[in-house]
C-alpha positions as CSV (number, residue, x, y, z in Angstrom):
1,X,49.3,-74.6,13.2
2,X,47.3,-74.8,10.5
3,X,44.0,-72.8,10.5
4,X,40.7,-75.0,10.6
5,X,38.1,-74.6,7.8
6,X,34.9,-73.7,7.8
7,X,33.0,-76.5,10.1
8,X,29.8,-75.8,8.3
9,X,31.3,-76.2,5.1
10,X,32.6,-80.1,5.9
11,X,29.5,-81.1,8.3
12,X,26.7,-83.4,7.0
13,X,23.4,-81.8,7.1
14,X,22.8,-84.5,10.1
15,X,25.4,-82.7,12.0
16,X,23.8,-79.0,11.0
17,X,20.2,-80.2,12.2
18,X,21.6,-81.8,15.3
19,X,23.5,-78.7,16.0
20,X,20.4,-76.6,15.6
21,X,18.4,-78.6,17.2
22,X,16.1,-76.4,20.2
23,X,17.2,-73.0,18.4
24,X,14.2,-71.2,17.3
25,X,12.1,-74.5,16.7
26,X,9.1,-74.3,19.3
27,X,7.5,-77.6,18.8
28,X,3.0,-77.2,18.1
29,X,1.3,-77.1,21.4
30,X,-0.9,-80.0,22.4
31,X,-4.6,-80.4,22.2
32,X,-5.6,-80.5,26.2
33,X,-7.3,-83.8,26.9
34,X,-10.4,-82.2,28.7
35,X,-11.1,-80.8,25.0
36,X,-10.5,-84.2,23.7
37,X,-13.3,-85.5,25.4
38,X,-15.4,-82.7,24.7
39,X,-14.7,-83.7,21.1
40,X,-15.3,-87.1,21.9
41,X,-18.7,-86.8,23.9
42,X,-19.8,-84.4,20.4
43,X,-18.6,-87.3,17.8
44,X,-20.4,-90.0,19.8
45,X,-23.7,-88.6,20.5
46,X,-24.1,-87.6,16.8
47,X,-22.8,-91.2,15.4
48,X,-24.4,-94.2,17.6
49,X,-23.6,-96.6,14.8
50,X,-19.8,-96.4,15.1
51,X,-18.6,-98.3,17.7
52,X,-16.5,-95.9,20.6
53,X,-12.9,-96.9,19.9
54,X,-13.6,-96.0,16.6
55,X,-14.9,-92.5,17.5
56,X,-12.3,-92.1,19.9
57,X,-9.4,-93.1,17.3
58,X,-11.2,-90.6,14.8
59,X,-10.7,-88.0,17.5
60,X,-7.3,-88.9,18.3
61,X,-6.5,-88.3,14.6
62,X,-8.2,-85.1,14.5
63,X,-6.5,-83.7,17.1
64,X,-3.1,-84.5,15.3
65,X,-4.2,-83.1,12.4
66,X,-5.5,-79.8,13.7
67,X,-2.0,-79.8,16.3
68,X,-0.1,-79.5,12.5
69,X,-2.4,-76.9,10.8
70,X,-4.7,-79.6,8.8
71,X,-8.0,-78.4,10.1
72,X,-10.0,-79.2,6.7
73,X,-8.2,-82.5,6.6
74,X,-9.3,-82.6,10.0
75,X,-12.9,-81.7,9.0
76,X,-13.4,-83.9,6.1
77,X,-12.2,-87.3,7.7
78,X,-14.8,-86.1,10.0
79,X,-17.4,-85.6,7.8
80,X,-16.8,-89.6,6.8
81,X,-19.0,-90.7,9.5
82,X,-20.9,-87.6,10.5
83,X,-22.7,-84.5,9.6
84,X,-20.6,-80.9,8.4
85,X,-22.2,-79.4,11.3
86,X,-20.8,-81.7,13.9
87,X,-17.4,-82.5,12.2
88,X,-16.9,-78.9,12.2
89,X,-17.8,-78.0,15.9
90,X,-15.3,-81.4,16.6
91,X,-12.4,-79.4,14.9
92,X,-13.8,-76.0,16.4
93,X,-13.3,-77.6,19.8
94,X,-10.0,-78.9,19.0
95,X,-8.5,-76.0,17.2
96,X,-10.1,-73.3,20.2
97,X,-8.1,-75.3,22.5
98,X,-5.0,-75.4,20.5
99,X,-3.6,-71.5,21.5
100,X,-4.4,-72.4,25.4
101,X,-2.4,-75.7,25.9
């Protein structure tokens, strides 16, 4: 009987990522809702003009970006519609909350 070859030598790199799939990957931990609001309740008394789905959507994209390591990008977008002050306590809130979800 012939001796098999190297499977990782034939296997699509679908196969090798499927295969390693849940070794050693921890996915990024969640932003906790309770600081979601927090960040919410900071962005909307600071921007009255903008309606709340808005601030609430700019949240929601905050906390995303801050979940993958983007907190300037986080910041800046921010910083669109408020002051650097408050955008930065927003992704202060966000990123504390990060290491505890």
């Amino acid at each position: 009987m012939p001796e098999e070859p190297d499977t990782t030598e034939r296997d699509s790199l679908i196969v090798k990522l499927e295969r390693l799939a849940g070794r050693g990957y921890r996915p990024p931990r969640g932003i906790r809702s309770a600081a979601r609001v927090v960040a919410y309740d900071l962005l909307n008394a600071a921007t009255p003009a903008v309606p709340e789905r808005k601030v609430y959507a700019l949240v929601d994209g905050a906390s995303l970006l801050v979940r993958d390591g983007s907190e300037e990008s986080a910041r800046l977008c921010l910083e669109a519609v408020t002051t650097p002050r408050v955008a930065g306590d927003v992704v202060r809130v966000l990123t504390d909350d990060q290491g505890t979800g």
